[in-house]
N, C-alpha and C positions, 0 to 999 in steps of 0.2 A: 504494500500500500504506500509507504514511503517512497519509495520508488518511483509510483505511479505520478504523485503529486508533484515529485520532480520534474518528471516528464512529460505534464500535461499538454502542454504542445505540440512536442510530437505525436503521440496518441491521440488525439484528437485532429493532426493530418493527415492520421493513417483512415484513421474512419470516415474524414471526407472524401479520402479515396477508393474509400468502397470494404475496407479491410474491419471485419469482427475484431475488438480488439477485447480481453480477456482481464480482469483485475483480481487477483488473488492479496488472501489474507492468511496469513500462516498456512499457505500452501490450500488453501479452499478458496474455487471460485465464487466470488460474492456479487462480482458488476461486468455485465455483458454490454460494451459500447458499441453499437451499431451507427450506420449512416441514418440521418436523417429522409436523406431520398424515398427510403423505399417507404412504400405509402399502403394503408389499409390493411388489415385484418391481424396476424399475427406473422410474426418471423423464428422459425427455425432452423438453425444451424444444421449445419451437413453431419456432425457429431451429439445431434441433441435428442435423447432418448425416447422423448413425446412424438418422433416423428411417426415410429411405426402406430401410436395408439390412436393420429387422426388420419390417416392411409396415405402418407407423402412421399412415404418408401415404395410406392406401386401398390394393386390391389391385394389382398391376401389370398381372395378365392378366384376361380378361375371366371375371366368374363366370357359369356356368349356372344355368338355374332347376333342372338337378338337383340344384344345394346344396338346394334348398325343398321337395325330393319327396320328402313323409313315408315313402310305402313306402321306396322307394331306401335312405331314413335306418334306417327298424325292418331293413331286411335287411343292410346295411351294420353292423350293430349284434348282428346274431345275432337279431332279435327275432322275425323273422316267420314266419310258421307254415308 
């Protein structure tokens, strides 16, 4: 943490340039610095454990080609006649 506070500058142009930057306190991470840019919902890191439990790592179960079957979709939807 001392460190960090040293460093503020830097770390803080690293994350305008797009870089996660990590804050540890006795070897436990406590502050995840991200860019301002990215806009809306949540952000999860390429290492962050939550991804598998909201499906970010890809689907779990196997998809069917009925997700791609436009009728299925128009009548699934009200649409079709």
């Amino acid at each position: 943490m001392h460190e960090a506070k040293a460093k503020l500058t830097q770390i803080v142009d690293a994350a305008e340039k797009g870089e996660t930057v990590i804050i540890t306190k006795h070897g436990r991470q406590v502050v995840r610095l991200v860019p301002v840019g990215r806009t809306g919902g949540f952000y999860f890191g390429a290492d962050d454990p939550d991804r598998a439990l909201f499906g970010l790592d890809g689907p779990s179960v196997p998809v069917t080609d009925a997700v791609d079957d436009y009728a299925l979709s128009l009548e699934v939807l009200g649409l079709s006649d």
